[in-house]
ChimeraX commands (.cxc) that place a marker at each C-alpha (Angstrom):
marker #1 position -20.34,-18.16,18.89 radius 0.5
marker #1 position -23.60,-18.60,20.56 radius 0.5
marker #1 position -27.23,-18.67,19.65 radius 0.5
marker #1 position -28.04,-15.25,19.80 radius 0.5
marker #1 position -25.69,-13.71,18.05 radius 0.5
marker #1 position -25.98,-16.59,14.69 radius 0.5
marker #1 position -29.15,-15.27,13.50 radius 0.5
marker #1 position -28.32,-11.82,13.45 radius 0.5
marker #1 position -25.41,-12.38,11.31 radius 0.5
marker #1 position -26.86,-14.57,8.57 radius 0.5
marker #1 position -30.38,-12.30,8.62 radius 0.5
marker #1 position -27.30,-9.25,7.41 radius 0.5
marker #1 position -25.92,-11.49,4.90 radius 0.5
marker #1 position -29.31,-12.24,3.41 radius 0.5
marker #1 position -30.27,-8.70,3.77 radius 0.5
marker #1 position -26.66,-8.01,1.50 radius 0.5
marker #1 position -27.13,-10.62,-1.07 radius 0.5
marker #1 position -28.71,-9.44,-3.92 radius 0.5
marker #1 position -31.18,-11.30,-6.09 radius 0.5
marker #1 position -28.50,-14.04,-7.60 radius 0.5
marker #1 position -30.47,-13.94,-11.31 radius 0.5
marker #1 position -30.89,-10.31,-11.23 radius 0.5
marker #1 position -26.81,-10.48,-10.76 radius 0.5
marker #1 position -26.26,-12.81,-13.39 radius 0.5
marker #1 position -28.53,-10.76,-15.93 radius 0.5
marker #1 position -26.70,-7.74,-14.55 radius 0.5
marker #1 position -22.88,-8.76,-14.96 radius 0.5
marker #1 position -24.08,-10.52,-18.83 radius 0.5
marker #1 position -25.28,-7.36,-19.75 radius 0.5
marker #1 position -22.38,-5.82,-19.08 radius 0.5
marker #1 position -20.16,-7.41,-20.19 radius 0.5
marker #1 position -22.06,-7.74,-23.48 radius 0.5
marker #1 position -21.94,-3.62,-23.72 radius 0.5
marker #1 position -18.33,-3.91,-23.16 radius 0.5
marker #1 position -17.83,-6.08,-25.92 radius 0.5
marker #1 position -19.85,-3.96,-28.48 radius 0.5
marker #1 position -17.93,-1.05,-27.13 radius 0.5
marker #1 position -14.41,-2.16,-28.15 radius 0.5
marker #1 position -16.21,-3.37,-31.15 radius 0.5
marker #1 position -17.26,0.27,-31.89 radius 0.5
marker #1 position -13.42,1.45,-31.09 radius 0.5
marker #1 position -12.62,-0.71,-34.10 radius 0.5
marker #1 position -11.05,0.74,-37.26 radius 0.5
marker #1 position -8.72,3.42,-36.03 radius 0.5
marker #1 position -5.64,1.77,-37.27 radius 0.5
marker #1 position -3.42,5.15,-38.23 radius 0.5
marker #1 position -4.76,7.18,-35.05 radius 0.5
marker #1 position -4.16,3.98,-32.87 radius 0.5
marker #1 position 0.01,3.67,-33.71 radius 0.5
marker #1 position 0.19,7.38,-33.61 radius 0.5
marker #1 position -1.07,7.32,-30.02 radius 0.5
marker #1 position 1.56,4.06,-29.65 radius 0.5
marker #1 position 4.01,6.37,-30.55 radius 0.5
marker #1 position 3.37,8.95,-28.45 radius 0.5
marker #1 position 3.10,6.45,-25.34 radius 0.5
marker #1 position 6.55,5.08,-26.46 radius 0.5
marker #1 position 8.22,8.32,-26.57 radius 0.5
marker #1 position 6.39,9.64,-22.99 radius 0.5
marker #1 position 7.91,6.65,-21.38 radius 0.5
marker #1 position 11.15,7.53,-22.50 radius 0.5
marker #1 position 11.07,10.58,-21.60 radius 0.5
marker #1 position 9.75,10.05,-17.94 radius 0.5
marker #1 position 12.44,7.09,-18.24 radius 0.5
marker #1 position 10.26,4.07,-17.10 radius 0.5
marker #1 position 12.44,0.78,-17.70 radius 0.5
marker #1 position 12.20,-0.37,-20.99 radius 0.5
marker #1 position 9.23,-3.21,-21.42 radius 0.5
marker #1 position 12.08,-5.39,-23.75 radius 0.5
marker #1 position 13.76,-6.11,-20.29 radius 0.5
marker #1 position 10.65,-8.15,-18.93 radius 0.5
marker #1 position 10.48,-9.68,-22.46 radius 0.5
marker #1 position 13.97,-10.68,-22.59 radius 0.5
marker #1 position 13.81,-12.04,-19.26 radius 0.5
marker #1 position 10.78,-14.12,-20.21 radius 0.5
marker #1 position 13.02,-15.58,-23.73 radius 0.5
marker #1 position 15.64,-17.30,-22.02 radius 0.5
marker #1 position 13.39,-20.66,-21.42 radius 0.5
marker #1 position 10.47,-21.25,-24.15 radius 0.5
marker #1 position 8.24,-22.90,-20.84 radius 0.5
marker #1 position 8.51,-19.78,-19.06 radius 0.5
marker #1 position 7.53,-17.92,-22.28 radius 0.5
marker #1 position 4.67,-20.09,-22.87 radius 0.5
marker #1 position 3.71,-20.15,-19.41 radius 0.5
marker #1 position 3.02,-16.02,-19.31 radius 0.5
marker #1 position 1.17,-16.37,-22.58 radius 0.5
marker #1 position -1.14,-19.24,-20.84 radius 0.5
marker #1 position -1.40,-16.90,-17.96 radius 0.5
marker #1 position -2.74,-14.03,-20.31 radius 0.5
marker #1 position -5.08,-15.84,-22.29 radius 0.5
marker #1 position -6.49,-17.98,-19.13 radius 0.5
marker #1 position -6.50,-15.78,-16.14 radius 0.5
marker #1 position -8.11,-12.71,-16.78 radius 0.5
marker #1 position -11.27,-13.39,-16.99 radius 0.5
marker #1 position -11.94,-16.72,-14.87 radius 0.5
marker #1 position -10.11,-15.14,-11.92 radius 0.5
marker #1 position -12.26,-12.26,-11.60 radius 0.5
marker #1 position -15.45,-14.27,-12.08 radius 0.5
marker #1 position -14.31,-16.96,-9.27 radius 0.5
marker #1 position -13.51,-13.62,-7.16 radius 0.5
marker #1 position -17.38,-12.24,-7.28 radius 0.5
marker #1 position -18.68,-15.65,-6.78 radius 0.5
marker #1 position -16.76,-15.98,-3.64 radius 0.5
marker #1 position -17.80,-12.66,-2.66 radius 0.5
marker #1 position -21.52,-13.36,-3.58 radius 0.5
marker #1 position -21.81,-16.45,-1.45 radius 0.5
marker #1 position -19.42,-15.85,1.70 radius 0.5
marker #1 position -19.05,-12.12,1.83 radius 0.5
marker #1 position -22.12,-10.47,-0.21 radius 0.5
marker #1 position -21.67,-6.64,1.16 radius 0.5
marker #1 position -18.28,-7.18,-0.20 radius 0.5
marker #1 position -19.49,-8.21,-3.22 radius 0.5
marker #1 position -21.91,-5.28,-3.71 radius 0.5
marker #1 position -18.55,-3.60,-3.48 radius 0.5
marker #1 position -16.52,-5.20,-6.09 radius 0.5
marker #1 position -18.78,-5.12,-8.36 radius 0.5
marker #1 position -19.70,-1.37,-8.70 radius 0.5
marker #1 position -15.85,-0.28,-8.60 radius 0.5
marker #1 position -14.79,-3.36,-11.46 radius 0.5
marker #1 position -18.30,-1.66,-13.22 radius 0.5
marker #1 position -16.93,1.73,-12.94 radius 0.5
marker #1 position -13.66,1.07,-13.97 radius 0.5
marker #1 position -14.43,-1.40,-17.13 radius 0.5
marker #1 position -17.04,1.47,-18.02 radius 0.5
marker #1 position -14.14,4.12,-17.75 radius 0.5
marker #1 position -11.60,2.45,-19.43 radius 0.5
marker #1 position -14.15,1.62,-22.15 radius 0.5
marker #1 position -14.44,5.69,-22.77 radius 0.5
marker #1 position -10.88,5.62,-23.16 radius 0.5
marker #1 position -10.99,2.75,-25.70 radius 0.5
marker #1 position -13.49,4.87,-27.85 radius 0.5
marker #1 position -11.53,8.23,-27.53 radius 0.5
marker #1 position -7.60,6.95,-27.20 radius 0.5
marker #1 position -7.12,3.69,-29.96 radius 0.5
marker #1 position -4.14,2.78,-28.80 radius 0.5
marker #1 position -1.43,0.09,-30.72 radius 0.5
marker #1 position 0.47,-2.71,-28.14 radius 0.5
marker #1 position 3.78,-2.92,-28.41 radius 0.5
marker #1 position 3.94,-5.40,-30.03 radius 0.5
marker #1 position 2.87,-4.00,-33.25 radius 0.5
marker #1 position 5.52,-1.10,-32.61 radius 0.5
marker #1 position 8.22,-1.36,-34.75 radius 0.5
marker #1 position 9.91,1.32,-32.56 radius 0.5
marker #1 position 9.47,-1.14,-29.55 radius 0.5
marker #1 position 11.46,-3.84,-31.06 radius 0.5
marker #1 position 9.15,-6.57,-29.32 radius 0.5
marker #1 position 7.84,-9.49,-30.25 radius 0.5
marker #1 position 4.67,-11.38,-30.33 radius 0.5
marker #1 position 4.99,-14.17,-28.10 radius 0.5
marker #1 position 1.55,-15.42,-28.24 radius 0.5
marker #1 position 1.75,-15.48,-31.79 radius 0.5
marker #1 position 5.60,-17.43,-31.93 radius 0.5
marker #1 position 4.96,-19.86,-29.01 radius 0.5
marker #1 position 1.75,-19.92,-28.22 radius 0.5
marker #1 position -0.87,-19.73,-27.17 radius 0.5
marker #1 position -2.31,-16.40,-28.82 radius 0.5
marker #1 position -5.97,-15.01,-28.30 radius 0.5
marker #1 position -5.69,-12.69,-31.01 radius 0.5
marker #1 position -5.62,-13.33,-34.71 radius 0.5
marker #1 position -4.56,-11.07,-37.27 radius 0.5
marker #1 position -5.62,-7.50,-36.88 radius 0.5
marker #1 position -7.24,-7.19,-40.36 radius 0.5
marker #1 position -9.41,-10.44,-39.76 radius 0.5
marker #1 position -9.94,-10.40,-35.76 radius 0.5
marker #1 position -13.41,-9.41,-35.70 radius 0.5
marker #1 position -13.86,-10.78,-31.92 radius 0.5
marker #1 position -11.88,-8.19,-30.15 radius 0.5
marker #1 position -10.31,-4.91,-30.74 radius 0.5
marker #1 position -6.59,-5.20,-30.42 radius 0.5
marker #1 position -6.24,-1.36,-30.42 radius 0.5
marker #1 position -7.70,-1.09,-26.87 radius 0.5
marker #1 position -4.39,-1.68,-24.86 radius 0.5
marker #1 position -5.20,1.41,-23.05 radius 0.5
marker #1 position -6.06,1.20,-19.76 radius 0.5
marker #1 position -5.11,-2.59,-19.16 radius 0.5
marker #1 position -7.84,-4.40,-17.70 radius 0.5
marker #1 position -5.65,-7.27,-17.27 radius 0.5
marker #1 position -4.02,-5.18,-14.78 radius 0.5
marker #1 position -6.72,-3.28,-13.47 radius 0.5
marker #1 position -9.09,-6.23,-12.86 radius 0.5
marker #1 position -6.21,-8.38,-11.21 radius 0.5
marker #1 position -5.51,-5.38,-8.70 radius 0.5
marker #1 position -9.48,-4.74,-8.07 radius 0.5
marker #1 position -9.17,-8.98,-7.13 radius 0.5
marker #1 position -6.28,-8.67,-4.76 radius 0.5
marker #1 position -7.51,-5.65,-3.12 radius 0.5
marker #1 position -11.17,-6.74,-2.42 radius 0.5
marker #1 position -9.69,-10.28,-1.04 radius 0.5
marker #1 position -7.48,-8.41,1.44 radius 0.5
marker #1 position -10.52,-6.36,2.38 radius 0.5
marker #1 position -12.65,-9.59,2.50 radius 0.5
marker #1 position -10.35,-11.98,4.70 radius 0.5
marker #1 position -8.70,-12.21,7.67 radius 0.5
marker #1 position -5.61,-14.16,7.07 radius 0.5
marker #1 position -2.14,-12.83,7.78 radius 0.5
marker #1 position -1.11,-14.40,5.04 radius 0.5
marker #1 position -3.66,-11.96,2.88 radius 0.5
marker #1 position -1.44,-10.00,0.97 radius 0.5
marker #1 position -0.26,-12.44,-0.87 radius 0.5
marker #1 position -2.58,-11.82,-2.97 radius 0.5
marker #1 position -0.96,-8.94,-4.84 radius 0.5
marker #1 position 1.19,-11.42,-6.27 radius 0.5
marker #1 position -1.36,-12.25,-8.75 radius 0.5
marker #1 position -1.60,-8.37,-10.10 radius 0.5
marker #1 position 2.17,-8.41,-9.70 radius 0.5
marker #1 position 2.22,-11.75,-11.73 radius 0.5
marker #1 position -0.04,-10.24,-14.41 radius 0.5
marker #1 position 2.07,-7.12,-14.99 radius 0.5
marker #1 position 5.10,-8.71,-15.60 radius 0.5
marker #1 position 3.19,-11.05,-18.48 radius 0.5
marker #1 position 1.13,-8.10,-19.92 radius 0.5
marker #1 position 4.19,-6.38,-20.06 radius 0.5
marker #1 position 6.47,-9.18,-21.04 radius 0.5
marker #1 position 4.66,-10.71,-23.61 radius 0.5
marker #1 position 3.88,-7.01,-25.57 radius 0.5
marker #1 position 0.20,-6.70,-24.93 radius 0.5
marker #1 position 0.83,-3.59,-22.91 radius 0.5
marker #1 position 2.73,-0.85,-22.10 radius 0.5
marker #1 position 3.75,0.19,-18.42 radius 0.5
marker #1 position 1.43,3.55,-19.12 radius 0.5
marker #1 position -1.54,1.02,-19.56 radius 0.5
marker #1 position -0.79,-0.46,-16.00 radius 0.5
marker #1 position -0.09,2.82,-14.92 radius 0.5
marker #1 position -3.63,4.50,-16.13 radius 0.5
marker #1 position -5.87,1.39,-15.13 radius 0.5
marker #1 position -4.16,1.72,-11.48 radius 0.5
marker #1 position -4.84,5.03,-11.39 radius 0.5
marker #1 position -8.32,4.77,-12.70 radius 0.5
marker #1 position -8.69,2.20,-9.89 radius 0.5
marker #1 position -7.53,4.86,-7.77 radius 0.5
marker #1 position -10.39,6.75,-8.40 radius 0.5
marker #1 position -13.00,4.58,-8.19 radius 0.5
marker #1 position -12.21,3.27,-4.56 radius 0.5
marker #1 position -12.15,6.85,-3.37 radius 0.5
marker #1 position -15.75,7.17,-4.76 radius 0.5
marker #1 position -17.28,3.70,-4.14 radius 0.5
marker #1 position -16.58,3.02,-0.66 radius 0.5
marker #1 position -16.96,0.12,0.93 radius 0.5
marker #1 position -20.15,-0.62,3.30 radius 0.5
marker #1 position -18.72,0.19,7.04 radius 0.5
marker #1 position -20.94,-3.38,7.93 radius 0.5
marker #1 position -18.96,-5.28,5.79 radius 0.5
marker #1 position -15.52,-4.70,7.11 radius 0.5
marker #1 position -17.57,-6.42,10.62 radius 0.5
marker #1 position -18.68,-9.46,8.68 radius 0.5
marker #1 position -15.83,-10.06,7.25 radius 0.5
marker #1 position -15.36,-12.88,9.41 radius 0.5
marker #1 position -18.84,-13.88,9.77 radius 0.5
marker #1 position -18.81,-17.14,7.99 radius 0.5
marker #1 position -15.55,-18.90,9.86 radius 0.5
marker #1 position -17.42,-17.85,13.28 radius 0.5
marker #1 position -20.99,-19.22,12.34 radius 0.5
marker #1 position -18.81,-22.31,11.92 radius 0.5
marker #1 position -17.73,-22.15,15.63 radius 0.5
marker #1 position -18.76,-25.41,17.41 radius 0.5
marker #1 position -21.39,-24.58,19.88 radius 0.5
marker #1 position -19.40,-25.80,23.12 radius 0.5
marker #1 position -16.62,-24.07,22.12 radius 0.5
marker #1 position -14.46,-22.09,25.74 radius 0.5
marker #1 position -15.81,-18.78,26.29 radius 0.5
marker #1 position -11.91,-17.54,26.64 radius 0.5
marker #1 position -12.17,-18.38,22.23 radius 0.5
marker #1 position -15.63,-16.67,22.16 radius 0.5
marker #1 position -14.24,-13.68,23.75 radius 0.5
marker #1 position -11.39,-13.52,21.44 radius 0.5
marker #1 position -13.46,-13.43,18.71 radius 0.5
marker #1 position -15.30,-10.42,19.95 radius 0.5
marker #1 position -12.00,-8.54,21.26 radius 0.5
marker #1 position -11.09,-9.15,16.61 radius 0.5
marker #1 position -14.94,-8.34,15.77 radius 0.5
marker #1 position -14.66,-5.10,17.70 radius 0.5
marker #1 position -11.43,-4.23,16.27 radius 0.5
marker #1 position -12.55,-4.32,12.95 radius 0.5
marker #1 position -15.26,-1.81,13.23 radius 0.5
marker link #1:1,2 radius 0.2
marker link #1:2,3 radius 0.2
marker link #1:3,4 radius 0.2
marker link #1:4,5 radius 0.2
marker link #1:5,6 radius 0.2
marker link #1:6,7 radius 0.2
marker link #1:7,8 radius 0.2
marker link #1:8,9 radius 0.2
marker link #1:9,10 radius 0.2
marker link #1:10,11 radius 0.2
marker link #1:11,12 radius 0.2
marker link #1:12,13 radius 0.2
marker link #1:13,14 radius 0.2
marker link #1:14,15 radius 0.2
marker link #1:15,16 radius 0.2
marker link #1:16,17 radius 0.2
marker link #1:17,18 radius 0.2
marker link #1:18,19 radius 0.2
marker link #1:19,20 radius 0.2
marker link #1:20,21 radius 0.2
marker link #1:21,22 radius 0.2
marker link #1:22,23 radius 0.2
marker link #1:23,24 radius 0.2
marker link #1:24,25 radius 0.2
marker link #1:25,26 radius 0.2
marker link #1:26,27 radius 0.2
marker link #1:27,28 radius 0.2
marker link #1:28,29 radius 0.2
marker link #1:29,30 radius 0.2
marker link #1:30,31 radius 0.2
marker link #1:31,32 radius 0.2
marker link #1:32,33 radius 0.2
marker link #1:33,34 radius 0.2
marker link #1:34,35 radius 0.2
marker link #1:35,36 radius 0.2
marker link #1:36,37 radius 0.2
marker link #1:37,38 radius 0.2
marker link #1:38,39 radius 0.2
marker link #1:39,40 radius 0.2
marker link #1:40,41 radius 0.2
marker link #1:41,42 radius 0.2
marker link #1:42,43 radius 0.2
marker link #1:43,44 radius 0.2
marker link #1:44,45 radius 0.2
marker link #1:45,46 radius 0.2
marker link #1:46,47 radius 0.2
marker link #1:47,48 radius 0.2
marker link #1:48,49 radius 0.2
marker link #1:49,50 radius 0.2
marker link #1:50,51 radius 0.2
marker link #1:51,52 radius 0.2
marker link #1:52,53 radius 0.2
marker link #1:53,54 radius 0.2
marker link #1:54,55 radius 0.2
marker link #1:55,56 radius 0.2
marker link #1:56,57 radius 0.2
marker link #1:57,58 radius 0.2
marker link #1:58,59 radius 0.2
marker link #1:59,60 radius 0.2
marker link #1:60,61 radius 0.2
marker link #1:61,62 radius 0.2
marker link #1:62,63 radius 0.2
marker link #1:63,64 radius 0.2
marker link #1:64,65 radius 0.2
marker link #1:65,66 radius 0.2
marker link #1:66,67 radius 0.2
marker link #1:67,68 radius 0.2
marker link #1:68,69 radius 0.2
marker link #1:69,70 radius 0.2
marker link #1:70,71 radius 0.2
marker link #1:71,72 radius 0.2
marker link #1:72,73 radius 0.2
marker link #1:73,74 radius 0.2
marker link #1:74,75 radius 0.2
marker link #1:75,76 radius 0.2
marker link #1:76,77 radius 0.2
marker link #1:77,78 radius 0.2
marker link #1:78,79 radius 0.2
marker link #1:79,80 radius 0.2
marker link #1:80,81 radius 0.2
marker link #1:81,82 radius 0.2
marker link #1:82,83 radius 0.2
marker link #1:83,84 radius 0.2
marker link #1:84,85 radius 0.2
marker link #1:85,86 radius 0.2
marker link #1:86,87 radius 0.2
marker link #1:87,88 radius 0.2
marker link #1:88,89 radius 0.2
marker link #1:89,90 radius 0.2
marker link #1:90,91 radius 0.2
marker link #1:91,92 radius 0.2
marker link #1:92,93 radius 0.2
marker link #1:93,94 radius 0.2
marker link #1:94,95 radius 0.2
marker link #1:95,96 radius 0.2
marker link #1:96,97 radius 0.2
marker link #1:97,98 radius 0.2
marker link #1:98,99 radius 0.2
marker link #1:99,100 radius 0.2
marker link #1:100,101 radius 0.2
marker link #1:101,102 radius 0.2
marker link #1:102,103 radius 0.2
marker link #1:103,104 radius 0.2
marker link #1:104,105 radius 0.2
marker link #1:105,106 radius 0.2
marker link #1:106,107 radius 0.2
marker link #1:107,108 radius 0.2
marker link #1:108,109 radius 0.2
marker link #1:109,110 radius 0.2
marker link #1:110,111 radius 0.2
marker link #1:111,112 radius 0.2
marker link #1:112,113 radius 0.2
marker link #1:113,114 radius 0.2
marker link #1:114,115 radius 0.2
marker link #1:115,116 radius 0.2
marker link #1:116,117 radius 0.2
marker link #1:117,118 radius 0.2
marker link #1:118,119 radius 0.2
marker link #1:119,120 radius 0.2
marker link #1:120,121 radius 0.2
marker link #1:121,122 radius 0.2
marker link #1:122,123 radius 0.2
marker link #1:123,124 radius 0.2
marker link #1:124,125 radius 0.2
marker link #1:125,126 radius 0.2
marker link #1:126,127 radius 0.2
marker link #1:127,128 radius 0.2
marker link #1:128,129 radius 0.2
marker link #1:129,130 radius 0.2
marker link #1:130,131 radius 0.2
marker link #1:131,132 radius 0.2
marker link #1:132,133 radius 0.2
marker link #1:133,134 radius 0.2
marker link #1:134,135 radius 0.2
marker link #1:135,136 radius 0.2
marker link #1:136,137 radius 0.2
marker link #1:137,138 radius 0.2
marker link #1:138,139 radius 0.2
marker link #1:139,140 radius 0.2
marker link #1:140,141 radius 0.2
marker link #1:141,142 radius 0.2
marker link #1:142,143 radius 0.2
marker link #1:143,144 radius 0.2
marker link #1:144,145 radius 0.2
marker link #1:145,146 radius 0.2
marker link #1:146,147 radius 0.2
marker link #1:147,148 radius 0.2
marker link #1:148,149 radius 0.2
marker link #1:149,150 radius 0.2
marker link #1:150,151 radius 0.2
marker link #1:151,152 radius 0.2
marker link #1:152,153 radius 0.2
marker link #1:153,154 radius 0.2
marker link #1:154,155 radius 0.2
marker link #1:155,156 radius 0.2
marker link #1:156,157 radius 0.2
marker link #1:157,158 radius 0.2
marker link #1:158,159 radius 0.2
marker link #1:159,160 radius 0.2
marker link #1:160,161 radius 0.2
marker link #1:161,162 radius 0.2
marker link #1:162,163 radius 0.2
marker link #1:163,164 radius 0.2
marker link #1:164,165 radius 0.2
marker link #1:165,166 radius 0.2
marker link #1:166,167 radius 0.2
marker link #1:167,168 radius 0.2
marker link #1:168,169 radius 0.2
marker link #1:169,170 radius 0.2
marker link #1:170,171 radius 0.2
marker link #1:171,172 radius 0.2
marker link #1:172,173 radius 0.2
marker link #1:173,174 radius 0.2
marker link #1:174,175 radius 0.2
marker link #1:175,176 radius 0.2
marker link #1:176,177 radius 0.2
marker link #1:177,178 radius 0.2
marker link #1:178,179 radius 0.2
marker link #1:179,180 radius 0.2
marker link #1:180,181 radius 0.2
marker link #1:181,182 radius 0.2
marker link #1:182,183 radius 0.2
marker link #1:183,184 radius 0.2
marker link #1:184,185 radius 0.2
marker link #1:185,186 radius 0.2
marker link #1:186,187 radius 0.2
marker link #1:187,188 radius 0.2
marker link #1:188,189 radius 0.2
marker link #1:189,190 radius 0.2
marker link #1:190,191 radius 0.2
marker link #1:191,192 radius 0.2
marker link #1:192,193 radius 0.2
marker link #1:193,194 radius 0.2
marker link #1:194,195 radius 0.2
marker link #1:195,196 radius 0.2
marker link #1:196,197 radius 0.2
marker link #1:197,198 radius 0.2
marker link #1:198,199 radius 0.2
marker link #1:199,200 radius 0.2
marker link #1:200,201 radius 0.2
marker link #1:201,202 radius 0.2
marker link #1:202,203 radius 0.2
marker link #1:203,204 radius 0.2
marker link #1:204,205 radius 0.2
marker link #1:205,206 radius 0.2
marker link #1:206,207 radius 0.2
marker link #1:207,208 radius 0.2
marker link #1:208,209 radius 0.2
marker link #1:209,210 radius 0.2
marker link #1:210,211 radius 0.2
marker link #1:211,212 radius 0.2
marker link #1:212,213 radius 0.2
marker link #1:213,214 radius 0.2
marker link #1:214,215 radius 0.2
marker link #1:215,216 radius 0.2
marker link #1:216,217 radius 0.2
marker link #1:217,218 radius 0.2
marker link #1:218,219 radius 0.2
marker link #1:219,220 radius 0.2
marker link #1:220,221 radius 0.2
marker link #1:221,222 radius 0.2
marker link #1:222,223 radius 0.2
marker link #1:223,224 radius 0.2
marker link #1:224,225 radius 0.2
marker link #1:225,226 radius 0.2
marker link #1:226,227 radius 0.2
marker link #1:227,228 radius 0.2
marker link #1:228,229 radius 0.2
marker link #1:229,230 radius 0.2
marker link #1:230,231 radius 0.2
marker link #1:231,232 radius 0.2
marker link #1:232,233 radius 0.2
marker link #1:233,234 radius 0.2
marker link #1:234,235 radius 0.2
marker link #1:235,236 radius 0.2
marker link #1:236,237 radius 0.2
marker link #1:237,238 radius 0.2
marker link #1:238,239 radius 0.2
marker link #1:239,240 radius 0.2
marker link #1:240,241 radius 0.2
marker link #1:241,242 radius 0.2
marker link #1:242,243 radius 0.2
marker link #1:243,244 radius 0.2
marker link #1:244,245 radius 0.2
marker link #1:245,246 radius 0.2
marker link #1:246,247 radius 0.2
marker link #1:247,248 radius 0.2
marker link #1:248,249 radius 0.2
marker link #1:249,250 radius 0.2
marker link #1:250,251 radius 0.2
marker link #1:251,252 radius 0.2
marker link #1:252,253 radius 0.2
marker link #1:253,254 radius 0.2
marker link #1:254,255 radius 0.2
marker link #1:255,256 radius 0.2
marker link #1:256,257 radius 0.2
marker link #1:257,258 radius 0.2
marker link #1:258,259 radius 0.2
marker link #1:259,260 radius 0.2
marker link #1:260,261 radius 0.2
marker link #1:261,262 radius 0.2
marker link #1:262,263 radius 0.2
marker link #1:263,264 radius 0.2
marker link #1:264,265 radius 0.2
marker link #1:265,266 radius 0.2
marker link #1:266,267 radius 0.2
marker link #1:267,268 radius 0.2
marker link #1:268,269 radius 0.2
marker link #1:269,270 radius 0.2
marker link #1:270,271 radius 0.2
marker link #1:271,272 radius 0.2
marker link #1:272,273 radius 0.2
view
């Protein structure tokens, strides 16, 4: 990469980054309406296992794969089992806020990006928190699930009547599974590895646990996929960004590096766009 071209890259990545404190008041704030939302969703206990039932019986009758053969899969070792309930209560949210901090510092049209769809969506499936309470399975006694969090450990909910951090009748959409695809998708849009998607394991990985360990049904999945769906057909991503992709590894470039690599570079640069 030579001199010329430097400057013009990092004066588009400055130009992309947003103010990093008006970011952090930004992504607080919402999450701090999300929480009072699903706060206000509270208290629809009757509505919420009617609605469970209803999922329940839809699945059968569309004959999705019943969610006790993930949990029974998950049963036969007690470190597996604990492992997926580790997963749930530790991933979620850490995951997705390393993912927009990577995107903020090395890829910050990206992260423009992210941000608005995982806004959309969380706002989205926040409406359907408020208008669909909806039971997990495992609080259906039709299900014949168990709590796993709640047997081995470890569980981020307490009982229903006394949780008064979260609303445990939200399990529709899952944003477990909606944020982990939003993460693998904007990483395979933000790299250039071959190796990229790999990445889907992780929402892969999180659908078998939310499903496995009775926090969610495969409609929940289902929904916040869809709902993702939607939002990436709406918010596009910037047709710069898919260029500077790449920027950072090239700025990197030792400046007597062969003009044969330089060119190569281009030839990829080009491509992209």
């Amino acid at each position: 990469m030579n001199a010329r071209t430097e400057p013009a890259e990092a004066e588009t990545d400055a130009i992309a980054r947003p103010p990093l404190v008006r970011e952090l008041l930004l992504v607080a704030g919402l999450f701090l309406v999300y929480k009072l939302g699903r706060q206000l969703a509270t208290g629809h206990t009757g509505e919420a296992f009617r609605n469970a039932d209803r999922v329940w019986d839809l699945e059968r009758a569309v004959h999705l794969p019943g969610e006790g053969s993930v949990q029974n899969a998950l049963l036969h070792s007690d470190t597996l089992i604990h492992i997926a309930n580790t997963y749930y209560a530790t991933v979620h949210f850490p995951a997705t806020a390393a993912f927009l901090v990577w995107l903020y510092l090395r890829r910050p049209a990206h992260y423009v990006w992210a941000r608005r769809v995982l806004a959309a969506v969380t706002a989205a499936a926040l409406v359907v928190h408020l208008t669909f309470p909806l039971a997990p399975p495992r609080m259906l006694a039709a299900a014949g699930l168990i709590d796993t969090g709640q047997l081995y450990g470890p569980s981020v909910y307490g009982s229903p009547e006394t949780d008064h951090l979260s609303n445990q009748f939200a399990a529709m959409p899952s944003l477990h599974f909606g944020w982990a695809l939003m993460v693998a998708i904007g990483l395979i849009m933000a790299t250039r590895s071959r190796w990229r998607p790999l990445w889907l394991l992780h929402p892969l990985l999180t659908l078998l646990v939310i499903v496995g360990t009775a926090n969610h049904y495969w409609l929940d999945a289902i929904v916040a996929a869809a709902m993702l769906g939607i939002a990436l057909a709406v918010i596009r991503l910037p047709k710069h960004a898919a260029a500077t992709a790449g920027s950072g590894a090239r700025r990197s470039v030792p400046a007597g590096r062969d003009e044969e690599a330089v060119g190569e570079d281009s030839v990829l640069v080009g491509a992209a766009r």
